[in-house]
N, C-alpha and C positions, 0 to 999 in steps of 0.2 A: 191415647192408646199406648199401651207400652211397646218396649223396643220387638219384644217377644212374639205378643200378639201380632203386631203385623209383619213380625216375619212369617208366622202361620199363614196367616189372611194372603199374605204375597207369594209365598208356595201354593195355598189351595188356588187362586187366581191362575197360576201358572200351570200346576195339572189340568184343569178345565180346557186352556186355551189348546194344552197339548192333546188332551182326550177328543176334543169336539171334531178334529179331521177324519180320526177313527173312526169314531161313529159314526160320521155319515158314508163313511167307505161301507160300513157294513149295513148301514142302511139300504145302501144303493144297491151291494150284493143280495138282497131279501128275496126279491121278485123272483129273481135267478135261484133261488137256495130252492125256493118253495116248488118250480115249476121241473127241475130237476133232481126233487128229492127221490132218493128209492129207486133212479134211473140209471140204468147202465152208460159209461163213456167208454169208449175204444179209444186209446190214445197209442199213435204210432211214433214211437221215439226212435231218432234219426238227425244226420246234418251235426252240424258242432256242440250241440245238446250233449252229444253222444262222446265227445274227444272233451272237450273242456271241464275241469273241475269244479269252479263255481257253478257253473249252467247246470250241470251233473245233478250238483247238489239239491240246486234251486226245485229240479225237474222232483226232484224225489219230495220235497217239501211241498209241492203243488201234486201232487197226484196223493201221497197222504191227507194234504189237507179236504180234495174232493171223498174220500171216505169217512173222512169224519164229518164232513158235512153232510153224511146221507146216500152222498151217491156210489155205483158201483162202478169204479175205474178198472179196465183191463188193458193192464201195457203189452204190446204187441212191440217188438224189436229186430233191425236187421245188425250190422256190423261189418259196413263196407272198408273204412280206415282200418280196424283191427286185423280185418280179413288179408286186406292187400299188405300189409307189414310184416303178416306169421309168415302167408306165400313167401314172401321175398326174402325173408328170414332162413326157411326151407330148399330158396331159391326155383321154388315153382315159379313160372310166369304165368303174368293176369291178362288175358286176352280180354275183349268184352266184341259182341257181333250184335248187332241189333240191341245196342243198347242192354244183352246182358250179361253177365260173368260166365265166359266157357269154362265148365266145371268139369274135370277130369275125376275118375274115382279116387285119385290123390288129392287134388285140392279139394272133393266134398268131405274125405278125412279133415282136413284144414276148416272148413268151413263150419263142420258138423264140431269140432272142437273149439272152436275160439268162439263161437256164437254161444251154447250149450253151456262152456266149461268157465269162459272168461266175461263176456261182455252180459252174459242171464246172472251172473255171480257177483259180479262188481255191483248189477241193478237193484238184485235180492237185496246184498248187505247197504246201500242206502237205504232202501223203503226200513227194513225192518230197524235200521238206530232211532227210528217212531216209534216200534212197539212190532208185539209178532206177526207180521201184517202179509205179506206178501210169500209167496208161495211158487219157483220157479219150475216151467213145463216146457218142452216143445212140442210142435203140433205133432210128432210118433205119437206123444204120451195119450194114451186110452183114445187113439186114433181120432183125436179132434181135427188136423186136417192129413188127407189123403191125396193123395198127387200121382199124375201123371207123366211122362217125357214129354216134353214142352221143345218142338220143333219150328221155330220159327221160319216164315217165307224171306228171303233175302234175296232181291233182281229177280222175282220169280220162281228162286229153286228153294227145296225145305232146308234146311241148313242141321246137323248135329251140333248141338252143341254141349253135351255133355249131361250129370245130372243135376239141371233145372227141369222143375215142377210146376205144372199147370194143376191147378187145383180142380177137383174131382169131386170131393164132398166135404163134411164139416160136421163135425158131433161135438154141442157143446155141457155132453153131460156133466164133465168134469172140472170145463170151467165155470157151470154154475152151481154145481155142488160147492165148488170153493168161495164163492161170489156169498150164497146160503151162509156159509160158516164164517161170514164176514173177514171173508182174506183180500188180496189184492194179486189174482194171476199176472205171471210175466213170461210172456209166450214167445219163445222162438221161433224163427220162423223155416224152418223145416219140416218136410212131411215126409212120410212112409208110401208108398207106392204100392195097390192092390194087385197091381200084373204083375210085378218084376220083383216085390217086396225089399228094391231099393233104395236107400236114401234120400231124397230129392231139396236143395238147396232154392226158396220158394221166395218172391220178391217181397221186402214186407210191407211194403203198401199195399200190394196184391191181397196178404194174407191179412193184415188189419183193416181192408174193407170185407173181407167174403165174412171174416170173425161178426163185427158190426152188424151184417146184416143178419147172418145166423144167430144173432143174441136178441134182434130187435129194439138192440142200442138207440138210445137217444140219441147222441152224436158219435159223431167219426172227427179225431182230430190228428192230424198230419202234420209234423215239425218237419221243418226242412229249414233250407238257409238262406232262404230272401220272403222278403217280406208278403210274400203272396202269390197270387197271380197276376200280370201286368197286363195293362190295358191296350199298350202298342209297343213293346219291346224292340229295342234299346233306347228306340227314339223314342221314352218316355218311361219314367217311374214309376205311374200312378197307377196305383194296386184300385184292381177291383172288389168291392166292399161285399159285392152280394152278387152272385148270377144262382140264374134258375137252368133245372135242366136241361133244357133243350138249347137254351143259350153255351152253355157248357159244350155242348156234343157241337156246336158249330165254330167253338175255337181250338176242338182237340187236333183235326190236321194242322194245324200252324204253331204246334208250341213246341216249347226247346222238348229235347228228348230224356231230360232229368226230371220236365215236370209230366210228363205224358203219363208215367204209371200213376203218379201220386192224384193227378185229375181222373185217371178214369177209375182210380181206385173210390175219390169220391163219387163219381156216378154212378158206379156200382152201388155203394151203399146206401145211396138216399133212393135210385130204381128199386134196390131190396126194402125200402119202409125204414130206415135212419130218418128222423127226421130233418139234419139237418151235418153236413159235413162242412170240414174247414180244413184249409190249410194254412199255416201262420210261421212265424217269425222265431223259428227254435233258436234263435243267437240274442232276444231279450230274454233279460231274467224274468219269473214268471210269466213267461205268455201263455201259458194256460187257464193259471187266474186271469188274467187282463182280457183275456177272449173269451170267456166264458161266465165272468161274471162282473162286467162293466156293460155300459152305455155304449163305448166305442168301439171296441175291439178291435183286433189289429193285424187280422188276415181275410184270405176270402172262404168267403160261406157260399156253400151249393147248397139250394133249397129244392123241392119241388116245383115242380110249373102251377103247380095252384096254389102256392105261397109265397108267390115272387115278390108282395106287396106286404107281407106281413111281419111282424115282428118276430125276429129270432127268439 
């Protein structure tokens, strides 16, 4: 054989061995391609996803890639880090009471601008260096969500706390007009107020579960910054793989007060007919691939109580 030919022969050897891992990645992904084609995901981007560049990136690489695979992804986003750095920039101070941001009608100016202007803008111009893809809104636009003054009980008394919104209704004409025209909504999470015709600064796990259920979404997926839900915190690491609902509702008093809205955000959604919600590991690269279309996956999944036994 000449010197030639087997250096041919010992390159095509060598693509083979490099192509063959591929392939079976995307073999693997198949089941997953097929049973989610055509299906809406609500993915709530959040945690260091949201502050890091690479992750940033990754995030927008993964939510493109589920549109071209068929599905329809709708990012739903808050912007806690951005939020507390303009305030303190402006020298507003960030209170928080029950776990939520007292919003003065100066910090919802603050809030309604950095979410809106900077953190829905920074998102847009990732997805779309894919292609013309993505299309930014907040819930005012053609009143997809509508909200109320959101008064929490604190030792017994209602507490003001400024404008935060309890969510009232949900119209999703116009996110699936865009969904129709094969775009990729990126939703704010702000609502308009029917009484007071107010501003209201709206939690966005709150808002990316009531979305999900109001769309009839497939899944609900919830980025934060630890790897799950744990199974006896601190005195242990190990992330729960899978709970069903009613399992869920009986560990919601005992958990930290960071993961409380993002749980019952997913129980809301999967009581609304979501098949299936998740919250995962926004601090790996791709965790949305790796959760959603592997074997293993790598946060916890709320299912219904009559598919506590079945395959995600």
């Amino acid at each position: 054989m000449s010197d030639e030919k087997a250096g041919r022969t010992g390159t095509t050897t060598a693509r083979k061995h490099t192509a063959l891992p591929k392939a079976q990645i995307l073999i693997e992904a198949l089941p997953w391609l097929t049973r989610h084609n055509g299906k809406v995901v609500v993915v709530k981007f959040g945690g260091n996803a949201m502050i890091d560049e690479d992750l940033k990136a990754a995030f927008a690489q993964d939510v493109v890639f589920l549109r071209q695979a068929g599905l329809k992804p709708v990012v739903v986003h808050g912007g806690g880090p951005q939020i507390n750095a303009q305030l303190d920039k402006q020298g507003l101070v960030s209170e928080f009471k029950a776990g939520l941001r007292v919003t003065t009608p100066e910090a919802m100016d603050v809030v309604r601008m950095v979410l809106a202007g900077q953190v829905q803008r920074e998102l847009v111009g990732l997805l779309n260096q894919h292609g013309p893809l993505a299309v930014g809104m907040t819930g005012e636009d053609a009143h997809t969500i509508t909200a109320t003054r959101h008064t929490p009980e604190i030792e017994g008394e209602l507490v003001d706390i400024g404008r935060v919104g309890e969510i009232t209704a949900i119209d999703t004409g116009a996110i699936e007009a865009l969904l129709a025209d094969g775009r990729i909504p990126v939703i704010s999470s702000i609502a308009r107020s029917a009484d007071d015709h107010h501003v209201y600064n709206v939690n966005a796990d709150t808002a990316a579960a009531a979305l999900a259920a109001a769309l009839g979404a497939e899944t609900l997926m919830v980025l934060t910054d630890v790897e799950g839900l744990y199974a006896d915190w601190p005195n242990s690491d190990e992330v729960i793989s899978r709970l069903t609902v009613s399992q869920l509702e009986k560990l919601l008093p005992d958990l930290s007060s960071g993961m409380v809205p993002k749980m019952e955000g997913c129980l809301h959604a999967v009581r609304g007919g979501v098949s299936t919600a998740r919250v995962i590991d926004g601090r790996v690269p791709h965790s949305i691939l790796l959760e959603i279309f592997t074997d293993e996956g790598i946060g916890t999944m709320v299912v219904p109580d009559a598919q506590g036994g079945e395959p995600a």
